[in-house]
N, C-alpha and C positions, 0 to 999 in steps of 0.2 A: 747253762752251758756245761755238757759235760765236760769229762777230762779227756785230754785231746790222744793221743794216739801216739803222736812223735814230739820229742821235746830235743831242744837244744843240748841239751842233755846227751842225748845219745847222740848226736855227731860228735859231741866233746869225748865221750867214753869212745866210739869206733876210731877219731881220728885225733886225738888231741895227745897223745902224747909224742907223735910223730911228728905234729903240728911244733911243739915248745921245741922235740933235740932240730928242729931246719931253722927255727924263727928265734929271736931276741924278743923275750917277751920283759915288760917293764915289772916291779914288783905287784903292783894294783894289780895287771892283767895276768899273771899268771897265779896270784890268790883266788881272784874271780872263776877263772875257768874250771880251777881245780874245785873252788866254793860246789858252783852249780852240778859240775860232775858226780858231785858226794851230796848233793840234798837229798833228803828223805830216802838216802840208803843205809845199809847197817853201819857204814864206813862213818856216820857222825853218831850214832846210837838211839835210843829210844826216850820215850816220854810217857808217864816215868819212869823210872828205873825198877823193874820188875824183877830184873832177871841177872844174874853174872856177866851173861850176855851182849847187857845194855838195851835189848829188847823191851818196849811195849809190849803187851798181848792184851789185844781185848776181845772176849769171846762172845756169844750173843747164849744168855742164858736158856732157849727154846730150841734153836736147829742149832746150836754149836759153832757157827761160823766164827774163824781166826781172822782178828786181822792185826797185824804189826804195826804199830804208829812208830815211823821214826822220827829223827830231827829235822829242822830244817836248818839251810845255812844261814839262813839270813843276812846273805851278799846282796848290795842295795842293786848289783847289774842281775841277779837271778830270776830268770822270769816268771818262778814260782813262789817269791819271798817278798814281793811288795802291797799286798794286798791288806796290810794290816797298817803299814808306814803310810799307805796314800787315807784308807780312814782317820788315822788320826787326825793328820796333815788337813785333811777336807772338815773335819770339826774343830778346827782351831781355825781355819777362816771362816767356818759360818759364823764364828760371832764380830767376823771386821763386815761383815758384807752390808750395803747400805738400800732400803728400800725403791730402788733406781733400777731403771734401765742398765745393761751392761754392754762394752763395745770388743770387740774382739780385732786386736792388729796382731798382723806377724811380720818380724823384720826380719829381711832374710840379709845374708853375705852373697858376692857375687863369688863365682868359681873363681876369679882370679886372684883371691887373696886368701883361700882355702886352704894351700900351704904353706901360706903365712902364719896363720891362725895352728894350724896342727903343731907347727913348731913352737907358738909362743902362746897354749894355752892360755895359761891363768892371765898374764898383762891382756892379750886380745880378747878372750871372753869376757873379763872387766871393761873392757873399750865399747863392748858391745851391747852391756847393761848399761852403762853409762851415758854413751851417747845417745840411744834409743831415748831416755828417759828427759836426758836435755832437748832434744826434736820435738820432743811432745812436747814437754815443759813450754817450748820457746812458744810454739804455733800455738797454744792454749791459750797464753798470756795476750796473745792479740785480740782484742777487742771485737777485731773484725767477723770471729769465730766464737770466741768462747769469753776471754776478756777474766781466764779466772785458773786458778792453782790446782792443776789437776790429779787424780791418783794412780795408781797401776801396781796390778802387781805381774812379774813376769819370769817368766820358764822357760829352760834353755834345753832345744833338743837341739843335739848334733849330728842327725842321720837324716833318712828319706827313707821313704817305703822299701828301696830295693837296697838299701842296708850302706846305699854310700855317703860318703861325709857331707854333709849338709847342715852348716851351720845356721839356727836361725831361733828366734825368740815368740813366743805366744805368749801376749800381752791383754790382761782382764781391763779395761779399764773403764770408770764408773761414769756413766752420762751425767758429767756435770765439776763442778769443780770450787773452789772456795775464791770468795773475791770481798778481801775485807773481814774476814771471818760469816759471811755468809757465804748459802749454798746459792751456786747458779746452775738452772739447769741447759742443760744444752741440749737443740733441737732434736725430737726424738728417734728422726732417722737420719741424722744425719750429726756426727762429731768432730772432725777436720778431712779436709782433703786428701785426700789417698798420695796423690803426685804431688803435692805439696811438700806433706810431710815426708816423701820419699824423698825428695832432692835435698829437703834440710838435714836428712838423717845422712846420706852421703854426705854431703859437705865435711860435717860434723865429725863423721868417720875418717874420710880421708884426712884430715886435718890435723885428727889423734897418729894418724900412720907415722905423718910428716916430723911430728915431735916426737914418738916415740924415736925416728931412725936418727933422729937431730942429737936426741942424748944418749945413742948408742944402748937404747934399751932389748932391742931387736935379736934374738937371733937370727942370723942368717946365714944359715949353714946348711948341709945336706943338698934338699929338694930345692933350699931358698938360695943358697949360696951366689946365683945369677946377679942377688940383688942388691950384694955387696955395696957396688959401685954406686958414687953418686946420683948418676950418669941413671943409670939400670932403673934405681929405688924412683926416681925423678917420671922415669918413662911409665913404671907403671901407676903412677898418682894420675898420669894424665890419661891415661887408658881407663881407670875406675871413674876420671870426674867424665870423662867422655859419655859413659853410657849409661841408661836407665835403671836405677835399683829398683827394687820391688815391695814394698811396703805394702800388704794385702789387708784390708779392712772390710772384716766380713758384719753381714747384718746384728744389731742389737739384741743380745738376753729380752727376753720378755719380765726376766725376775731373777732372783735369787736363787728360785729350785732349779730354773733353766742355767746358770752360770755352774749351780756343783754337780750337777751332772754330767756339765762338759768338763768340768776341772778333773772331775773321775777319770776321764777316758786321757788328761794328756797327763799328769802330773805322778811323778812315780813309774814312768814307763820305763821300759830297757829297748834298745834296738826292733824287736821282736816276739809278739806273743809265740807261747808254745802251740796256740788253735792256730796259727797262718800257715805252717809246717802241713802239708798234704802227701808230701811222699818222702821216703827214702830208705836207702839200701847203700851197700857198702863204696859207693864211690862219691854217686851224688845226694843232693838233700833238693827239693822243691815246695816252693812255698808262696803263696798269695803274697800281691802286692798292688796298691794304689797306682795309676799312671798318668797323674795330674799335667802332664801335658798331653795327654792324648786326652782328653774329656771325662778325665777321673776313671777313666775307664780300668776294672777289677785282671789283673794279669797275672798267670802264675810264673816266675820265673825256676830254672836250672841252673843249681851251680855246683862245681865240684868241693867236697866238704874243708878243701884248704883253703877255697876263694871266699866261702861261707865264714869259715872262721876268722880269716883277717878282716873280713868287713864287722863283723861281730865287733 
């Protein structure tokens, strides 16, 4: 693949610093912006240090060709600086990986607790490794299915293709499980219930909501401030146990090499590759985008480069 043409990058340089004096940006997100803005410019320097400069220069002994290596920033949100973090990361589980089949779930959050969760990161994203892990845990241990101690390991994206908040988990886990300190395997197309383990994982969740608000662990301020009330917090447990979560349990790894190729493509991502970026110019940015409820079907969307950057 070559190198792409427009990079996030440059809406950050055209429009980012207009973006930080209108917006309150937290310490992480306005290191990041600034990170990605300055990768591989002169503004972080060269490699090595050639020159007074801070300049690289590396010339081609035959035709003469210049080219300047600079730095990179090496911000884990950069869309140019994780390619080295996800190789390693990818060779330090192939030595956990087990000669098995692989199952692939994703747990998602409903929109109605969306900003719940934005306000109470760290406690709610913990809730959310947590109880995913107990649902599975639980439904494993049934005999009826599996009858045996299962593994996982699991990855937390918080976006959607069209860059809005979307809280959810992508979960490896190994066809089969220990029972007794033996391996059992489980059937090879088939590893628990899809709607099963969705309604356990609800439960489970709602249940962490109830305690957390029970010991005042909650923020509930801003966007959530509604939920203050006993009353309010109470309406909405009954609105989330009301309706269907979605627990999505897509077909089996054939192997191993099939599991880290996929773990390539999700682990170490940011919001947005710089190749989805197909157009822009000084107002807007347009870019490719998935539209998993319309039949996967491939969409470019338009956005103005403010709306682009807050979803960033």
């Amino acid at each position: 693949m070559g190198r792409p043409r427009y990079e996030v990058a440059d809406v950050f340089r055209l429009s980012g610093q207009a973006y930080r004096l209108q917006h309150k940006l937290s310490k992480v997100q306005y290191k990041a912006m600034r990170a990605i803005e300055q990768c591989r410019t002169a503004a972080l320097g060269g490699h090595p240090d050639t020159a007074c400069t801070g300049q690289a220069i590396d010339a081609c002994d035959e035709c003469g060709h210049i080219r300047i290596s600079y730095n990179s920033c090496r911000n884990r949100h950069c869309p140019k600086c994780q390619s080295l973090a996800r190789e390693a990361w990818l060779e330090a589980r192939q030595a956990e990986l087990l000669p098995v089949g692989y199952f692939h779930l994703v747990f998602t959050l409903p929109a109605e607790v969306h900003d719940l969760v934005r306000y109470n990161e760290r406690l709610l994203y913990g809730t959310l490794f947590q109880e995913a892990w107990a649902a599975l845990s639980k439904l494993c241990a049934d005999r009826h299915y599996l009858g045996a101690r299962p593994g996982m390991a699991a990855i937390l994206h918080s976006w959607g293709q069209n860059l809005h908040y979307h809280p959810h988990l992508h979960c490896i886990v190994p066809g089969g499980g220990l029972r007794g300190g033996k391996w059992v395997s489980a059937r090879e197309e088939f590893f628990v219930p899809a709607q099963a383990l969705s309604a356990l994982f609800k439960g489970k969740f709602v249940s962490a909501l109830r305690r957390h608000y029970n010991a005042g662990r909650l923020r509930l301020d801003g966007l959530c401030s509604h939920f203050r009330g006993k009353q309010a917090f109470s309406q909405l447990l009954k609105k989330l146990m009301s309706e269907d979560w979605v627990v999505y349990a897509k077909p089996p790894f054939a192997g191993p090499e099939q599991l880290l190729a996929y773990l390539g493509r999700y682990t170490h991502r940011v919001a947005i590759s710089n190749h989805r970026i197909v157009s822009l110019d000084k107002d807007t940015v347009c870019f490719r985008w998935r539209d998993y409820a319309d039949g996967n079907k491939q969409k470019v969307m338009r956005l103005e480069h403010e709306e682009f950057i807050r979803r960033f």
